[in-house]
C-alpha positions in Angstrom: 77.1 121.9 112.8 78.9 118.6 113.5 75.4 116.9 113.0 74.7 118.5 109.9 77.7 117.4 108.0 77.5 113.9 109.7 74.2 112.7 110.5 73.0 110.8 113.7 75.7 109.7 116.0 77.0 109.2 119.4 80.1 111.9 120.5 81.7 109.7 122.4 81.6 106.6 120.6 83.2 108.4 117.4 85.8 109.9 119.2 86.6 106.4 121.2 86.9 105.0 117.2 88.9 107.9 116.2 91.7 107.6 119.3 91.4 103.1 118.7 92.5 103.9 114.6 95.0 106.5 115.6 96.8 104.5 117.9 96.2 101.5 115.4 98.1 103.3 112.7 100.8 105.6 114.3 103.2 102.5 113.0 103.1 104.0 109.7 104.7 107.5 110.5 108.2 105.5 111.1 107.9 102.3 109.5 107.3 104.0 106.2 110.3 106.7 106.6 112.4 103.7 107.9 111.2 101.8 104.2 111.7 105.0 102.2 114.6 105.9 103.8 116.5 103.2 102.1 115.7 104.2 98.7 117.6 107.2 99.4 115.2 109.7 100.7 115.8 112.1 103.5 114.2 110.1 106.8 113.0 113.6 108.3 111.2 114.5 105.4 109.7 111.6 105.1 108.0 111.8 108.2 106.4 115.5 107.8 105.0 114.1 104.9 103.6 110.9 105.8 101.9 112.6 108.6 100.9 115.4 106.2 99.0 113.3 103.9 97.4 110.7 106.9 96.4 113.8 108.2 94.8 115.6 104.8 93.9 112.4 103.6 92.0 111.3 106.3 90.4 114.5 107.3 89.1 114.8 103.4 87.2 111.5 103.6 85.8 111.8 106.6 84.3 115.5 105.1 83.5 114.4 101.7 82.8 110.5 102.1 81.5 111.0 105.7 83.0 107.4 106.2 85.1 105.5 109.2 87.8 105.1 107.2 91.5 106.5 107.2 94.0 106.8 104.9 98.0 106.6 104.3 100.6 105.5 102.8 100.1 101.9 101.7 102.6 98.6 103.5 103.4 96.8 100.5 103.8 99.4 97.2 106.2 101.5 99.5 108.1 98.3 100.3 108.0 97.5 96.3 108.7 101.2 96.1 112.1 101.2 97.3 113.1 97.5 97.2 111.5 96.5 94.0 111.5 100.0 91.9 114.8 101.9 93.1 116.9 98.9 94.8 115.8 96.2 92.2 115.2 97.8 89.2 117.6 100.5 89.9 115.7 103.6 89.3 116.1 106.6 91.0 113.5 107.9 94.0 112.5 110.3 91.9 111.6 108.5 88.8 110.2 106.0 91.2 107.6 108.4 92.5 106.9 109.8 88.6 105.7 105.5 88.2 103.6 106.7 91.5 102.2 110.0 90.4 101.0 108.4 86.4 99.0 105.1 88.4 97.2 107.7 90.5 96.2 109.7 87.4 95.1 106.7 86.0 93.3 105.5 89.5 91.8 108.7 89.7 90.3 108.2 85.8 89.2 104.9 86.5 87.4 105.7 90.5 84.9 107.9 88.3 84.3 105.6 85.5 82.6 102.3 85.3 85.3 100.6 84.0 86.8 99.7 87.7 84.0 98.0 88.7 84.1 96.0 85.5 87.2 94.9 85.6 87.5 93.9 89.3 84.2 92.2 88.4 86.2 89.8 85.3 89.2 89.2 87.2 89.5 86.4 89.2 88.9 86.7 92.7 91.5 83.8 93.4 94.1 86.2 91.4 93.6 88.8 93.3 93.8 87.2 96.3 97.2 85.3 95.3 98.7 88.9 94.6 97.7 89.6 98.3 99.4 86.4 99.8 103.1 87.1 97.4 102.3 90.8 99.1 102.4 89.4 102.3 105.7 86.9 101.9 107.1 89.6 100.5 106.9 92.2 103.4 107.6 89.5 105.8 111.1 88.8 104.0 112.2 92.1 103.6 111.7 93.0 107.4 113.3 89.2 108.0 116.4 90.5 106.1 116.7 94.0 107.4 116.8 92.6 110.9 119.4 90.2 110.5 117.1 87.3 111.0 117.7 86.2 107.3 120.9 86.7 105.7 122.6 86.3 102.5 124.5 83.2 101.6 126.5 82.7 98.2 125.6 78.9 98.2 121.9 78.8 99.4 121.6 82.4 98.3 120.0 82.8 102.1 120.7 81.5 105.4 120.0 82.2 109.2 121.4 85.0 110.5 123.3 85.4 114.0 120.7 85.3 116.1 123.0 85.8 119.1 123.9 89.5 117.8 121.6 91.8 120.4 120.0 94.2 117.5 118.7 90.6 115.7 117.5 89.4 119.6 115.7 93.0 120.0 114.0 92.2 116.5 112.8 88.7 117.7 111.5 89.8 120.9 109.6 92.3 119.7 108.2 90.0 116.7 107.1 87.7 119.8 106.4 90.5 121.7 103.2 91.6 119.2 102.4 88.0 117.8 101.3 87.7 121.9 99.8 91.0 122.3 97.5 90.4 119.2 97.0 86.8 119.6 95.7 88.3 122.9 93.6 91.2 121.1 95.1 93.9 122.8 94.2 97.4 121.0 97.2 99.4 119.9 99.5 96.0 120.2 101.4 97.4 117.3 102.4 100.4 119.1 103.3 99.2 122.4 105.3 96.4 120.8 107.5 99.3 119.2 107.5 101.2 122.4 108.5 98.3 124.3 111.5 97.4 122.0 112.4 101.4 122.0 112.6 101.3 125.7 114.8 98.1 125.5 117.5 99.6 122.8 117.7 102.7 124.3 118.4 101.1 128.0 120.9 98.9 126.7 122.5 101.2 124.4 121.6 100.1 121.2 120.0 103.3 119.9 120.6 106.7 121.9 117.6 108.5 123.8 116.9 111.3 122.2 117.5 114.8 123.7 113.9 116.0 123.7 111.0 114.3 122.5 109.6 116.5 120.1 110.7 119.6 117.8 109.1 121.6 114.6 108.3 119.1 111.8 110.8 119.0 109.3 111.1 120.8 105.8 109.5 118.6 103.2 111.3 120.6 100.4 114.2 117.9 100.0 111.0 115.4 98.7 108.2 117.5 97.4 107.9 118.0 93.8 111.3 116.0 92.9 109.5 113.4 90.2 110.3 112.9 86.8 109.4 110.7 84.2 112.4 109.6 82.8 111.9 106.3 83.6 109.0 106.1 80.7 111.1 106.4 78.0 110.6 102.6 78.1 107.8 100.0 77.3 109.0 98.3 80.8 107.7 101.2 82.9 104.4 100.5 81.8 104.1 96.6 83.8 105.4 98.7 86.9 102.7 101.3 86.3 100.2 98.6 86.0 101.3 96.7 88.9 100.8 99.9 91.4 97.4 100.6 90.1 96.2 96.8 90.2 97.5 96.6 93.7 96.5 99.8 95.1 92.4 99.1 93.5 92.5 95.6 94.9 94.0 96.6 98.5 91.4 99.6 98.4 88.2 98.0 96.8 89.3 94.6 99.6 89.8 97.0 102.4 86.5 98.8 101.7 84.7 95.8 100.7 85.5 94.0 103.8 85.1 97.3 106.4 82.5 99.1 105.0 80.8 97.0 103.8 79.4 95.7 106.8 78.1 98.9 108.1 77.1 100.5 104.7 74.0 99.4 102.4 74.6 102.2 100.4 77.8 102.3 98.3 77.4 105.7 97.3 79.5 106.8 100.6 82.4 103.6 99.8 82.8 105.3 96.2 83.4 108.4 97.6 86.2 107.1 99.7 87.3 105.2 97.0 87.9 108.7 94.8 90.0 110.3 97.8 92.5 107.3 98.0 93.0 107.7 94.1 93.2 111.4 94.0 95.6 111.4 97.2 97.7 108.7 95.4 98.9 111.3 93.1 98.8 114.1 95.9 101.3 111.6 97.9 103.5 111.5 94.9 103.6 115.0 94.7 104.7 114.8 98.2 107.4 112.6 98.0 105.5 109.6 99.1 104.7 106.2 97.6 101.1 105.1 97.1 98.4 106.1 99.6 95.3 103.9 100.3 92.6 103.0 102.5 94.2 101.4 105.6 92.6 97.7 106.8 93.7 98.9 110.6 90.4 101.4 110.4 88.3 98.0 111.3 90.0 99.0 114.9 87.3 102.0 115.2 84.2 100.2 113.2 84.5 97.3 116.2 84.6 100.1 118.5 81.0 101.7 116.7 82.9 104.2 114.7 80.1 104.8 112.0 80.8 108.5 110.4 83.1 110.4 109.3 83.5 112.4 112.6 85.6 109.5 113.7 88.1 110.0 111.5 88.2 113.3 111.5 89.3 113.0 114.8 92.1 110.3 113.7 93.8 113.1 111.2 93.4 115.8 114.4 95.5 113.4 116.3 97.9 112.8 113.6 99.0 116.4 113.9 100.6 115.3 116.8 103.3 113.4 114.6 104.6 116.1 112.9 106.4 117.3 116.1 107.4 113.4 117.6 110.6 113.3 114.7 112.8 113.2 117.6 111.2 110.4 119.6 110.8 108.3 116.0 114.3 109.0 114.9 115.8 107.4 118.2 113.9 103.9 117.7 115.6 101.6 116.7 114.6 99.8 113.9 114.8 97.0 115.2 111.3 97.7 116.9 109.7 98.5 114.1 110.5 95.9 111.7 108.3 93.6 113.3 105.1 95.8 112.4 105.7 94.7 109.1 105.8 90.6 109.5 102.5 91.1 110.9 101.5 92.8 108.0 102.6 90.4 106.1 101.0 87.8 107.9 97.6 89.7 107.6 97.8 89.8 103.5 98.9 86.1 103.4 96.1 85.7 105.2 94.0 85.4 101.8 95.6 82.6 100.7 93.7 80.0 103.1 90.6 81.6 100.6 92.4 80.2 96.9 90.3 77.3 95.2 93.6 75.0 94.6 91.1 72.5 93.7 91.2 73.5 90.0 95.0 73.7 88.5 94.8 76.8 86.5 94.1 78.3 89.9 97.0 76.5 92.2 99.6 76.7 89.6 99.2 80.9 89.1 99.0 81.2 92.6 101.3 79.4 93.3 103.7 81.2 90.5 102.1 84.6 91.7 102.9 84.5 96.0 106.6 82.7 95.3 107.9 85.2 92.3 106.7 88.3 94.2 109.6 87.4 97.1 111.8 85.9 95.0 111.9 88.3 92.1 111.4 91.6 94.7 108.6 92.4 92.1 104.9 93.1 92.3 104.9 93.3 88.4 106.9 90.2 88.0 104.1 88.0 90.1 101.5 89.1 88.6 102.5 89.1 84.8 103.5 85.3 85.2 100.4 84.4 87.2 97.9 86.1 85.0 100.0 85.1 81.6 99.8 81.2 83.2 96.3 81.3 84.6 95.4 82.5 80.4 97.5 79.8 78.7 96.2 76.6 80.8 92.9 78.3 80.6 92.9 78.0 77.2 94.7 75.0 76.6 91.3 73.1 78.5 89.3 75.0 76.6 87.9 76.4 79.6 87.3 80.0 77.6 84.1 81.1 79.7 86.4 81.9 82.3 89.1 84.0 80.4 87.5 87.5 79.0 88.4 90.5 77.8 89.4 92.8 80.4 91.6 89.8 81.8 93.1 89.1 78.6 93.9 93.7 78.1 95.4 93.4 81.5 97.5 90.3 81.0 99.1 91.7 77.4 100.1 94.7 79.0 101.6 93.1 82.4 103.7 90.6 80.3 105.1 93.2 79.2 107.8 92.9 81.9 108.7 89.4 81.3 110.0 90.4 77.5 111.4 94.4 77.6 
C-alpha cells in the first residue's frame, strides 16, 4: 500500500528523515504559543492548535504532494502577527487572524493560477531577498527585547539591558548554547538548547517543574472560529493583507525552491505542496493561528535522504505527541526558547550577503526595506517604502526595462500604508 501511494523508497531512510524534521521543528509548538500568547490569545489553546495544523498540514502534503516537506505555522508573520498587527497597529487577535484568513483566500486563488509565477518572475529577486533580511532583524529584536537583552531607553529609545539579572543570563546562555551546537552541526540543536535552558530554570527556580509531563490537549474553542473582519472597513487593511500574502509566497516559493528543488526535476509535485500551504493558511486562521507555510527546517530530512512523502508523514505521526506535552511546554521558561528565534533570524538575514548593492536603486530599497521592518515593527511598512523607492530612482534613470507592470500593481497597493 505504502509503495503505491509513494513510489520507490527505502523504509528506513524515510522514517530516519521523518524523526531528523520532527525533532528539527518541535521549537515551533512553544515558541509560537509563547509569540501568540502576547497578542492576547489563550497559551493552551494555542498549542492544540499549532500541533493540530503541523500535524494535518503535514500529513496532507505528504498524501497529496507525496513530497519531503512539512508544514506550520510560519516564524516571522506570527511575530508580525502579534507585534506588528495587534501590538502595533492595535487590532484585536481576532481581526488580526480575519487579515490572516482573506491572504490565504487570496494565496489559495493565486497557487492555481498562473499569475504567481508571473509575478514572482517580475519582481526583483534583490527585493525579495531584502524583505527576508528586515524579516530576520526583525525576529532577532523582538526575542532581544523579550529577554531583557535589549531594553527601552527614553533618550536612545533602546539600551542594554541588565545582563546580571538571571532570567537575561538564562537567555544568553542558551543563545550561546545553540550558536555552538549549530556552528557544530549537531541535529536537533534547537531542541536540546531549549531543553538544556529548561533544565537550568527549573533547577534554579526560575520557572517551576511541572507536576506531570503530559495531560489531554487543551480545548481549542477559546481560538477557533473567533475572526472578524472589522478591521476592513479601511483602505489600510489592504497593505497588511498584501504584506502576508507577499511574505508567505516568497518564504514558500524560497523554501521550496531551494529544498526541493534539488531533489525534484519535476515541479508538478512542488506545486502541489505549494497549494496545501495556501489552503492551510486559511485553515490556520480558522484555527486561531497565524499564517502557515512550508518550513526551511525540512532540509534536516532531505540531507538525511528523505525523498517522499512517507517521510513526512511520519513527521505529522510524531507531532501527535505534542498535543499531550502542554504541561512540559508550559513549565519552560521562556527564556529558553527565545533564542530559537535569533537563529531564525540570523537564517533569513542570511539573504542579504546575495543583494547586488552594486547598483543604487538596489542598495538604497534594501537598505530602506531590512531597517524599516525593525524599526517600524511592520512587514507592510518595509516593503511599501522599498518597492515605492526601488520605482521612483528606477525611473528617474530612466532605467524603465527593469520596472513593469506587476511591480508597479503591487507597489500602488502597498503604498497604500504610507498615506491611509
Amino acid at each position: 500500500m505504502l509503495q503505491k501511494l509513494f513510489g520507490t523508497f527505502d523504509l528506513k531512510t524515510e522514517l530516519t528523515a521523518g524523526m531528523s524534521v520532527f525533532l528539527a521543528m518541535i521549537y515551533i509548538i512553544p515558541l509560537n504559543a509563547l509569540i501568540l500568547s502576547e497578542a492576547g490569545m489563550p497559551y493552551e489553546a494555542v498549542v492544540t492548535a499549532t500541533a493540530l495544523i503541523t500535524i494535518f498540514a503535514t500529513a496532507t502534503n505528504a498524501i497529496y504532494a507525496k513530497t519531503p516537506i512539512a508544514l506550520s505555522v510560519g516564524m516571522g508573520l506570527n511575530a508580525y502577527f502579534t507585534f506588528g498587527l495587534v501590538k502595533g497597529l492595535g487590532m484585536t487577535w481576532q481581526s488580526a487572524l480575519g487579515v490572516v484568513f482573506a491572504s490565504g483566500v487570496i494565496f489559495i486563488l493565486l497557487s492555481l493560477s498562473p499569475f504567481r509565477r508571473i509575478a514572482l518572475q517580475r519582481i526583483p529577486i534583490d527585493i525579495r531577498r531584502s524583505i527576508a533580511a528586515g524579516i530576520g532583524a526583525f525576529l532577532a529584536f523582538i526575542a532581544l527585547k523579550q529577554m531583557g537583552i535589549v531594553v527601552p531607553d527614553p533618550v536612545t529609545f533602546v539600551k542594554l539591558g541588565t545582563l546580571s539579572e538571571p532570567s537575561v543570563l538564562l537567555g544568553l546562555g542558551v543563545t550561546l548554547l545553540v550558536f555552538i551546537l549549530h556552528a557544530n552541526k549537531v541535529q536537533g540543536s534547537f531542541i536540546i538548547a531549549i531543553a538544556a535552558g529548561a533544565i537550568v530554570a527549573w533547577m534554579t527556580g526560575l520557572s517551576k517543574l511541572p507536576d506531570s509531563l503530559f495531560s489531554m490537549p487543551a480545548s481549542i474553542a477559546p481560538i477557533a472560529l473567533e475572526l472578524d473582519f472589522k478591521a476592513f472597513s479601511s483602505l489600510a487593511v489592504i497593505p497588511v493583507v498584501i504584506a502576508f500574502l507577499v511574505t508567505d509566497i516568497f518564504d514558500s516559493v524560497g523554501t521550496l525552491t531551494g529544498v526541493g528543488g534539488k531533489i525534484f526535476d519535476d515541479n508538478t509535485k512542488l506545486e502541489k505542496t505549494l497549494q496545501v500551504d495556501a489552503l492551510f493558511s486559511s485553515i490556520g486562521a480558522l484555527l486561531g493561528l497565524s499564517t502557515v507555510t512550508s518550513f526551511v527546517e525540512s532540509a534536516v530530512g532531505v540531507e538525511q535522504g528523505g525523498r517522499t512523502g512517507l517521510s513526512t508523514l511520519f513527521t505529522s505521526v510524531l507531532f501527535i505527541l505534542t498535543l499531550f506535552m502542554l504541561p512540559l511546554f508550559a513549565s519552560i521558561h521562556p527564556n529558553a526558547i527565545y533564542p530559537v528565534l535569533i537563529m531564525v533570524g540570523i537564517f533569513m538575514f542570511t539573504d542579504v550577503a546575495k543583494i547586488d548593492f552594486s547598483d543604487f536603486a538596489t542598495a538604497s530599497s534594501a537598505f530602506l526595506t531590512i531597517t524599516m521592518i525593525p524599526f517600524t515593527t511592520s512587514i507592510a511598512t518595509g516593503l511599501a517604502l522599498g518597492m515605492v523607492n526601488y520605482v521612483i530612482i528606477k525611473a528617474a534613470k530612466r532605467e524603465f526595462k527593469d520596472l513593469n507592470l506587476e511591480l508597479l500593481f503591487l507597489t500602488l497597493f502597498s503604498s497604500l500604508i504610507l498615506f491611509v
